[in-house]
Backbone bond lengths (Angstrom), bond angles and torsions (degrees), N, CA, C in turn:
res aa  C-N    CA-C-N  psi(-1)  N-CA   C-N-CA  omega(-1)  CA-C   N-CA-C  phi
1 X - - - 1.453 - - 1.526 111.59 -
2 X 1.347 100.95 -34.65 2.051 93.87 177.81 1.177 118.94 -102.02
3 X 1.514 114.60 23.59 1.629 118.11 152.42 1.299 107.60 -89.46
4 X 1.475 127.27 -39.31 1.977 125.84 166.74 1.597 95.56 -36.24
5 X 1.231 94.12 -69.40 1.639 90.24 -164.63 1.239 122.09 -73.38
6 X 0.842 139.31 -6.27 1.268 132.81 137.65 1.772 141.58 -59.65
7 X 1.551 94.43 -33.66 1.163 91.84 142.50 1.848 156.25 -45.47
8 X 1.645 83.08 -51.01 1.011 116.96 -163.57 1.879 94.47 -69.87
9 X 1.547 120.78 -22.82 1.367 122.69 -153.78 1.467 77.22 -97.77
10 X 1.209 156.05 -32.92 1.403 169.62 -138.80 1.513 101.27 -101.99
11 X 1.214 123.78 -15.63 1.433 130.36 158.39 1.170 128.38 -65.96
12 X 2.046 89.63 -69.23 1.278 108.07 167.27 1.933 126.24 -30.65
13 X 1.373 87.25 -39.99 1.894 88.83 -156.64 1.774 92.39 -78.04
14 X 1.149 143.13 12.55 1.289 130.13 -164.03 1.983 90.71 -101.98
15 X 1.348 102.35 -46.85 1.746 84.30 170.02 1.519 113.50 -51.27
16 X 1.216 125.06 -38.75 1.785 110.99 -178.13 1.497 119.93 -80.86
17 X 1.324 97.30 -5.14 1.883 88.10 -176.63 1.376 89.03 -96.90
18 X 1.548 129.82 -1.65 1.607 120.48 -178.04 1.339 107.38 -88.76
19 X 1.460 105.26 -34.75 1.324 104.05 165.70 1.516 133.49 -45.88
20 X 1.486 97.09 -56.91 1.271 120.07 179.00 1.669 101.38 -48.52
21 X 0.883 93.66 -41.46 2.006 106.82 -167.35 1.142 110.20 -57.99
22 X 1.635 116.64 -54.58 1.360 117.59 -178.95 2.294 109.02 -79.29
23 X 0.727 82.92 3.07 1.596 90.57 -175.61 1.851 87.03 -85.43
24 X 0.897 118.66 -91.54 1.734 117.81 154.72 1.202 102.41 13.09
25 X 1.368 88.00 -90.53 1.575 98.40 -159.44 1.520 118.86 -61.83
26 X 1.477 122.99 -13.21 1.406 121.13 173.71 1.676 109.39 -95.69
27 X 1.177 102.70 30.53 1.781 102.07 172.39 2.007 101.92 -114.59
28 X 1.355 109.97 -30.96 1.756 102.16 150.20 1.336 127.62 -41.73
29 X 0.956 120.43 -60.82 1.697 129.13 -168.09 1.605 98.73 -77.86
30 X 1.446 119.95 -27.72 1.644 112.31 176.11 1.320 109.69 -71.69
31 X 1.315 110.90 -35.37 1.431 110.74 -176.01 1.610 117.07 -94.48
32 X 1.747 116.25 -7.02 1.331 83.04 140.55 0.903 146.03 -112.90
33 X 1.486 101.61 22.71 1.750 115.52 175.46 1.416 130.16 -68.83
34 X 1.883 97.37 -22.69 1.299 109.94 168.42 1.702 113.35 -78.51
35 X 1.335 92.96 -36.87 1.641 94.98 175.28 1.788 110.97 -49.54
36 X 1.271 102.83 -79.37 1.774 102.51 179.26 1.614 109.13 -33.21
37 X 1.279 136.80 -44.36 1.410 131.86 171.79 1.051 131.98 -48.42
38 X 1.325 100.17 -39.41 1.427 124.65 -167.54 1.547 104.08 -80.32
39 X 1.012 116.40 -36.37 1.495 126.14 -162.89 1.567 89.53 -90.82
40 X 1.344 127.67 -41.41 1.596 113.86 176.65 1.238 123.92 -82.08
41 X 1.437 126.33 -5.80 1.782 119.57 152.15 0.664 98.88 -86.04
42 X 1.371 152.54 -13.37 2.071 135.37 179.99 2.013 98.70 -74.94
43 X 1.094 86.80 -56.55 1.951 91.24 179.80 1.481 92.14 -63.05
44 X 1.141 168.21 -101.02 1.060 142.85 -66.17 1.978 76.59 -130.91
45 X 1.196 130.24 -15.02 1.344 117.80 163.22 1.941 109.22 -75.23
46 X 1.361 121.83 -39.69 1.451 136.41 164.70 1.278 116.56 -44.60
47 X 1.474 105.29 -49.55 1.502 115.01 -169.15 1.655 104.83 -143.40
48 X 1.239 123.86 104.88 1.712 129.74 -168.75 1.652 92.84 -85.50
49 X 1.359 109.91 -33.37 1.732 93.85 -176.42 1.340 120.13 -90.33
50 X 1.128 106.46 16.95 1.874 104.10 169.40 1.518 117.98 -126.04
51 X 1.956 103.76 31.62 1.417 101.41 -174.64 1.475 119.56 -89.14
52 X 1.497 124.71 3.84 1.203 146.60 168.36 1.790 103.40 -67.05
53 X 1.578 114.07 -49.98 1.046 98.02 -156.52 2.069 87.25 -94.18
54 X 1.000 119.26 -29.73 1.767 102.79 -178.86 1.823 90.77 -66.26
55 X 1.007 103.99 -51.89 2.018 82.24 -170.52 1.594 115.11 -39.31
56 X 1.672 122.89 -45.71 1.318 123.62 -160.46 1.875 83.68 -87.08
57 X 1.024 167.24 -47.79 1.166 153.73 148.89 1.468 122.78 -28.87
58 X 1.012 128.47 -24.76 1.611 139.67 165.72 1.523 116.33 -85.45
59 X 1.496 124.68 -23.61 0.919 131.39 -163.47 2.092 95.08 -90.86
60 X 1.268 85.33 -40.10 1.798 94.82 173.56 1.074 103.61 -80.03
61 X 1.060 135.50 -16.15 1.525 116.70 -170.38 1.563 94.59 -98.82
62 X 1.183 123.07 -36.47 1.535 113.71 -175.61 1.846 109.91 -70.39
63 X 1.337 107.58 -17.57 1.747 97.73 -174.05 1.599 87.55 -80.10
64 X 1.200 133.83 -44.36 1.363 134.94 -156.18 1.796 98.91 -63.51
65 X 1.158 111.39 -42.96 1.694 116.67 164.52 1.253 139.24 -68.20
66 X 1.720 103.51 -14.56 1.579 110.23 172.76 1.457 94.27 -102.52
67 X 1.457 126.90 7.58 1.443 118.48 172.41 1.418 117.20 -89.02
68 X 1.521 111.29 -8.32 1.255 121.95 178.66 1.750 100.79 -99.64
69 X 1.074 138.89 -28.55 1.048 135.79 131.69 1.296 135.60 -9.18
70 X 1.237 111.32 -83.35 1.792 124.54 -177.80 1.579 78.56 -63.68
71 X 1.368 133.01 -93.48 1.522 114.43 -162.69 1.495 159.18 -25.97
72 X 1.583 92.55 -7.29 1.355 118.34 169.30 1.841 104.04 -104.90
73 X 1.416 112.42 -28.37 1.430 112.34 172.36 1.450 104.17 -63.67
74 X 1.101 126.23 -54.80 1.389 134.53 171.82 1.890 109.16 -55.31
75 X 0.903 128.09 -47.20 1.368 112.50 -173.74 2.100 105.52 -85.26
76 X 1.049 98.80 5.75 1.539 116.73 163.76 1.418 120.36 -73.60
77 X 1.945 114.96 -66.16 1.390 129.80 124.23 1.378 103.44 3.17
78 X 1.272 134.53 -93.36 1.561 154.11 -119.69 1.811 86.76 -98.51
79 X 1.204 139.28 -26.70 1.398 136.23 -165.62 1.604 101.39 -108.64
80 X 1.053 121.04 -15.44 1.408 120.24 169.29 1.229 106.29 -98.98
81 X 1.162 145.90 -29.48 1.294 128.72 175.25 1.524 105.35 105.06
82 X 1.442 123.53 -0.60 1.848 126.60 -159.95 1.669 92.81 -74.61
């Protein structure tokens, strides 16, 4: 009888290690979100006339990084079973 249940608790724990997982995994995309920022006030303090083109390059580069984002939120989704 306390191998069922134990089993059964062996289920349970896979929603929290997904959690854990995507918690992980959403400290990449934070950190390079600061990166791309960071790198476009340094240029645009270096160089004031090319802050049109690092902003529209930062702006792509940051959706392309919150796309790795939602995709680990989603395969979080997909590991819990919700």
């Amino acid at each position: 009888m306390s191998a069922i249940v134990l089993a059964q608790e062996a289920v349970n724990l896979n929603k929290g290690l997904a959690a854990i997982g995507y918690g992980l995994a959403a400290i990449g995309p934070g950190i390079g979100v600061g990166l791309i920022f960071s790198s476009v006030i340094s240029g645009t303090a270096r160089q004031p006339e090319a802050r049109g083109v690092l902003l529209s390059l930062a702006w792509t580069t940051f959706a392309i990084v919150e796309v790795l984002a939602l995709l680990g939120f989603v395969v979080y989704f997909l590991a819990t079973g919700a």
